[in-house]
C-alpha angles and dihedrals in degrees: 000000000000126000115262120280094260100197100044097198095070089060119104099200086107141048139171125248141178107245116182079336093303113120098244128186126246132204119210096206089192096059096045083054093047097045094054105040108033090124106058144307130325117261137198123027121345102232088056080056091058097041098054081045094058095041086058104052083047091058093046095056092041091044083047091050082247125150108261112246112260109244091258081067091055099038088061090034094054083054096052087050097046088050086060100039077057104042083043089055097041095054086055091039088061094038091046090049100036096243092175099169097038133096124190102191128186104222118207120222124298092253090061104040116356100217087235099075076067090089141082126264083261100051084036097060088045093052089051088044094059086035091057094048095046076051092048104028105142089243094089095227133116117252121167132172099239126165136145108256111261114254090238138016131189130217126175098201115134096198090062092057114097121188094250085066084068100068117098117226110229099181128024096243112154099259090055090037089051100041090049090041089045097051086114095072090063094063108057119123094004111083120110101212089230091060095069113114109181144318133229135210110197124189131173089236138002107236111162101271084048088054098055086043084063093047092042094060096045097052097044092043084044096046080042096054100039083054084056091052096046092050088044086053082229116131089175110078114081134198136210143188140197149174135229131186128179090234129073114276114251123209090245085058089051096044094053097046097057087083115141124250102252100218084057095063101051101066129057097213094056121073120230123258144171123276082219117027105204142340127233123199103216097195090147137036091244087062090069098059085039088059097046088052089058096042088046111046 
């Protein structure tokens, strides 16, 4: 880790803006990043990590004469952080463990790039086919297939993995910060829908709407998924999904997050299975490798 920024106004974690005609303030997650961490990876428990990043940021609007970002900010702003501490992780665990035919991708949020345009033109057509009759269905009502895009996926398909992808990041400078965060590009229009591994929903903490998030995601990429199977006339691919938090899994979180896949209880000939199939507490950067071991055995 770098040393700390010691004049704070020459950081640019942090801008002004005009919000419903009141002066906000804005922070700039990258270039916190960035400015902490430009000589190499964090180090020791995550949650030490966040909090020196948020200190930080802190420090540069005080030191600016900004307004210092309200909590809500931070709490959205610590998730953004702990998504790139892990996509960071996950391109050197695949590196560090030749993973030539696998991909671990940080996906950004579904207004920006909804995780379908992932797929080929033949998994594409499928998907808007099943889109169009849960549209026109003679019910009347309206159905549609709506989820928020998982954090990570993972796809084990050789052709998608360029040599660039090969390269370890050693700091979190922003060239390095924006190509691990942008892996997605690189996949539009190219996925096969039997080379998805798995997906990941990571959160900062499990309280209980973050819970059924987690649960959300899983049943609709998994339904998804057992339609596609069905289509391809392939009972073999499977799918999986898990959680991760940054604090340390209750057995409230565990329990809650048994619950079955609901396309997995309505047919006899289909055993049941969990709508997420297990939880990981990230509270060091080790954990993270460690979870990818286990995802990935």
């Amino acid at each position: 880790m770098s040393e700390l920024v010691s004049n704070y106004e020459s950081s640019n974690c942090v801008e002004q803006h005009i919000q419903k005609g009141e002066l906000k303030t804005r922070i700039k997650p990258l270039y916190a990043l960035t400015e902490l961490f430009a000589n190499g990876l964090p180090t020791g428990t995550i949650k030490e990590r966040l909090d020196l990043l948020e200190n930080y940021v802190k420090n540069v609007a005080k030191a600016k004469g900004f307004e210092v970002p309200n909590q809500g900010a931070f709490s959205n702003t610590r998730g953004t952080w702990f998504e790139a501490f892990v996509a960071v992780f996950a391109w050197n665990f695949r590196i560090e463990n030749q993973l030539n035919d696998i991909l671990i991708v940080k996906m950004p949020n579904v207004k920006t790039f909804d995780f379908r345009r992932i797929f080929n033109p033949k998994t594409s057509e499928m998907i808007s086919q099943l889109d169009r009759s849960l549209l026109t269905h003679t019910g009347g009502e309206n159905v549609r297939l709506i989820t928020s895009n998982p954090d990570l996926l993972i796809v084990k398909q050789e052709s998608l993995v360029q040599k660039a992808f090969n390269e370890r990041i050693q700091t979190l400078n922003l060239p390095q910060l924006e190509e691990a965060s942008g892996l997605y590009r690189y996949l539009e229009g190219n996925v096969s829908w039997d080379s998805l591994v798995a997906g990941v929903g990571i959160k900062t903490s499990l309280r209980p709407d973050r819970r059924l998030q987690v649960v959300h995601e899983g049943n609709i990429l998994k339904a998804l998924f057992a339609h596609l199977k069905m289509r391809n006339w392939n009972r073999h691919p499977r799918f999986r999904y898990y959680g991760a938090s940054s604090e340390k899994i209750s057995q409230a979180d565990d329990d809650a997050l048994q619950t079955a896949a609901t396309h997995s209880i309505i047919n006899v000939d289909t055993p049941p299975e969990r709508a997420v199939d297990d939880i990981f507490s990230l509270t060091t950067f080790d954990d993270i490798n460690k979870m990818f071991t286990k995802i990935l055995k």
